[in-house]
N, C-alpha and C positions, 0 to 999 in steps of 0.2 A: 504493500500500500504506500504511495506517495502523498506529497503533503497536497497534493490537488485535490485528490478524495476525498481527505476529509471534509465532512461539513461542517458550517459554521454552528449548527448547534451542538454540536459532538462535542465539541470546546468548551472548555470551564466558563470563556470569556461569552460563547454563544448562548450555552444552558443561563446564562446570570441575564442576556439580553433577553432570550424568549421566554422565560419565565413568568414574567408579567404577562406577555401576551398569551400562553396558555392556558393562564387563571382564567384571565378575562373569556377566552373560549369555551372554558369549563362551565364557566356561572352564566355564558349566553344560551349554552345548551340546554341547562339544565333549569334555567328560565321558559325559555322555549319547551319544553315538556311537561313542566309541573300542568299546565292545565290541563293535557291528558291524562297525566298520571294521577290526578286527582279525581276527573270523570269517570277514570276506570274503577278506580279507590271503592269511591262512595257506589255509584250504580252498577257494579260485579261482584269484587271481591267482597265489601262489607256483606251484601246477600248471601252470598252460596256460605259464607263461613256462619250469617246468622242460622242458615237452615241446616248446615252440618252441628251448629252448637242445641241447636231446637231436638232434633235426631236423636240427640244423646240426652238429653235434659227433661226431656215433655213425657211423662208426669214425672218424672223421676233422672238422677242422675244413672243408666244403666243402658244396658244392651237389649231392654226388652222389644223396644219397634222391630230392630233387626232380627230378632231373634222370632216374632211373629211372622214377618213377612216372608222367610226364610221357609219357617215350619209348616207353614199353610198350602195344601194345594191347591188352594185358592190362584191365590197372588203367582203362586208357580205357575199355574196356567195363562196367567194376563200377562204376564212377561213372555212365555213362549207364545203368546198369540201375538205380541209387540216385536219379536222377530221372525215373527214366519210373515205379517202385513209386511213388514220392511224389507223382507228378502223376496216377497213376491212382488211390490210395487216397485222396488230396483229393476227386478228382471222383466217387466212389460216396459219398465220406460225406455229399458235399455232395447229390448226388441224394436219398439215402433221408432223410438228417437234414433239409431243409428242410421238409419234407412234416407232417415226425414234429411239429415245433417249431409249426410254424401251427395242426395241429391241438392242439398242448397250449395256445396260448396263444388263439386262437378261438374254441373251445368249453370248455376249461376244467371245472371241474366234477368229478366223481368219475371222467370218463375223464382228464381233464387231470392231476389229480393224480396215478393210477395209475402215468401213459405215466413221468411227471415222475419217480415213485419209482423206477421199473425203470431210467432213465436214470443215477438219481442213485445206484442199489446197483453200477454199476458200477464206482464209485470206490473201493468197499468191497471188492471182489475184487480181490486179484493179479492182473495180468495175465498174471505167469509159470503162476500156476495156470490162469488162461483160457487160454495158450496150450495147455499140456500136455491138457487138456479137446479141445481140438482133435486135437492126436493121438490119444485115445482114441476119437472121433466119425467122422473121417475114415481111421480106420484099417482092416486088413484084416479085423478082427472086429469093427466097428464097426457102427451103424444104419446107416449110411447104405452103407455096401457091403453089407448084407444087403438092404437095399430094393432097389437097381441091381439086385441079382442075383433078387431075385423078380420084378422088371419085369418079365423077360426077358435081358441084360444077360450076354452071355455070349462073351469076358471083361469082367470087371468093368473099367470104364476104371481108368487111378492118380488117384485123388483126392488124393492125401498127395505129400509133398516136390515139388514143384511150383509154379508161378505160381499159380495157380488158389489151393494152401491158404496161402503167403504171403499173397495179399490179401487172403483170405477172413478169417486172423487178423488181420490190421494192420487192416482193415477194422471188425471187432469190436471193437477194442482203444479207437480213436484216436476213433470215432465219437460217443460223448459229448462230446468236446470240442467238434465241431463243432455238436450240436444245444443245448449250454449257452451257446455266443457269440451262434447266430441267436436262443434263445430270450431271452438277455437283452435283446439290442434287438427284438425283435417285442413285448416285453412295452411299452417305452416308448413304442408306437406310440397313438394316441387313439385308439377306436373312434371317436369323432367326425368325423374325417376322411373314412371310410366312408360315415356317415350321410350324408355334406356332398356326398360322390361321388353316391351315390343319387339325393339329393333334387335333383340336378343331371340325372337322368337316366342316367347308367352303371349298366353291369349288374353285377351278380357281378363277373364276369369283370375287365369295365376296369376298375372297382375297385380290385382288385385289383393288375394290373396297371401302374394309372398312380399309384397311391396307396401300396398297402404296399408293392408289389414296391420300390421306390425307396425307402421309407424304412429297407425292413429290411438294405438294402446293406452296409451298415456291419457287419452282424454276420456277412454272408457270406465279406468281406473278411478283418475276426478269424476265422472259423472258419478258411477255407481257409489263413491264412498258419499258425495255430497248427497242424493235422493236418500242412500241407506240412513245416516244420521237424521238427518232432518224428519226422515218416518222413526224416528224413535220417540221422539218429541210429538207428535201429533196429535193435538187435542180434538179441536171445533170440528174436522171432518169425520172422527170416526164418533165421535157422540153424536150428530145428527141424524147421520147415515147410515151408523150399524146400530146394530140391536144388542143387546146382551151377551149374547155369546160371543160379542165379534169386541169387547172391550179391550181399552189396549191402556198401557201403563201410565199415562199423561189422562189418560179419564178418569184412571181411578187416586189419582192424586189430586184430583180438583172433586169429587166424590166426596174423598175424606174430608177435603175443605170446605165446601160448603154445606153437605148434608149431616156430616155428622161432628166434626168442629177437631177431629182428631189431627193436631197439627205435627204431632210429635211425628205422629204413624208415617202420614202425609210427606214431611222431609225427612224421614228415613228413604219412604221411593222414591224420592227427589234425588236423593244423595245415590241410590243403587243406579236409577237411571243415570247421572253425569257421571258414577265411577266406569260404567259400560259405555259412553261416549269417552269420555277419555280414555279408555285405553285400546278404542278402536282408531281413535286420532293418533296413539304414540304406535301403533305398529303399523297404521300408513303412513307416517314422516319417517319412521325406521326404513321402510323398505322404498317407500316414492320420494317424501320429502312433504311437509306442509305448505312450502315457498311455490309448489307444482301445483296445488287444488285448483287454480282459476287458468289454468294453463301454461 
């Protein structure tokens, strides 16, 4: 190393000059952030730790919530009905939304744009208003029980509070999500890769196949993990829509809350539900990354 290399902060004479000016960096930073750090403060953290302290507290200091919700095949069963909705409404969104996404981003064009707009006005509608739109469609004077019944259709099946109109809304709801993650990465894909495939010999098909299908992975991943979490959480669509049997973990913690005032019980499955969200979040950063979910 010559004396050119070195830098002037490296230097006792330098480190004594920039001194000053990295305080002053430090305390602009960290100006600059207190007001996030404080928003997140009071509206996150303070909450989930009141309901992790409520969990353990409510009636008593003990393990009894957990220890209920655990023992009961009750609650065993609204949890395993809260990931079979989540892994069933992942895999329709993913079917129809892949399809949707390749064609916007392959052909393009004034179909591409349209599919894109229709996509993108669903972020514009409440979903509380989509769901209720559901009750009036699926209902007993609705189109679509007037259609069954001119079939021929006699009784009309139940379309409404059932499995069947729970997915059909989460389905609706959640499905943008998954066609904006695949279509963000099909969008970075080269057309050139394609060409490269062809003039190689591959059809369509393998192409496809050995070319995009592989690179568009990635957005399959973000799609499916973003639908699957966020169907974990899902209140106002499957109380409407389903019926009793069809209850999922986020109904029956608003249940306890309002019907029967049990708040201990209540954020203990507040707290089961986000310890299974987080640690389906730490082993897709482990293996994708969290800095990847939006593409």
């Amino acid at each position: 190393m010559n004396a050119t290399s070195v830098r002037p902060a490296d230097t006792p004479a330098g480190r004594k000059a920039f001194g000053p000016w990295r305080s002053r960096a430090n305390i602009s930073a960290w100006t600059l952030s207190a007001p996030a750090v404080f928003f997140i403060a009071v509206l996150f953290v303070y909450p989930l730790l009141d309901v992790v302290v409520i969990s353990f507290t409510d009636p008593t200091l003990s393990l009894v919530n957990y220890r209920e919700f655990f023992s009961s095949p009750l609650y065993a069963r609204v949890l395993g009905n809260t990931f079979w909705f989540a892994f069933l409404v992942t895999a329709i969104c993913l079917a129809l939304g892949y399809p949707l996404a390749y064609v916007i981003v392959r052909y393009g064009g004034t179909l591409g744009f349209a599919l894109l707009l229709v996509v993108a006005m669903s972020f514009w509608t409440s979903f509380l208003v989509r769901t209720y739109s559901w009750l009036v469609i699926l209902g007993s004077k609705g189109p679509v029980t007037k259609l069954l019944a001119w079939v021929g259709f006699d009784p009309v099946p139940q379309i409404l509070f059932n499995s069947f109109a729970t997915t059909l809304g989460m389905v609706h709801i959640l499905i943008p999500y998954m066609i904006m993650s695949i279509y963000a990465s099909m969008q970075k894909i080269d057309p050139n890769h394609l060409r490269a495939a062809a003039s190689l010999g591959a059809t369509p098909f393998q192409g496809f196949r050995t070319v995009f299908l592989p690179l568009s992975l990635p957005g399959v991943v973000n799609g499916c993990t973003l639908v699957f979490i966020i169907c974990l959480g899902f209140y106002v669509t499957p109380v409407l829509l389903g019926g009793p049997r069809d209850q999922m973990i986020a109904g029956l913690i608003g249940e306890q809350i309002e019907e029967l005032l049990e708040w201990g019980f209540a954020s203990a499955m507040a707290v089961v539900l986000l310890a299974t969200t987080m640690a389906l979040l730490a082993i897709y950063n482990r293996l994708v990354g969290l800095d990847k979910l939006w593409g």
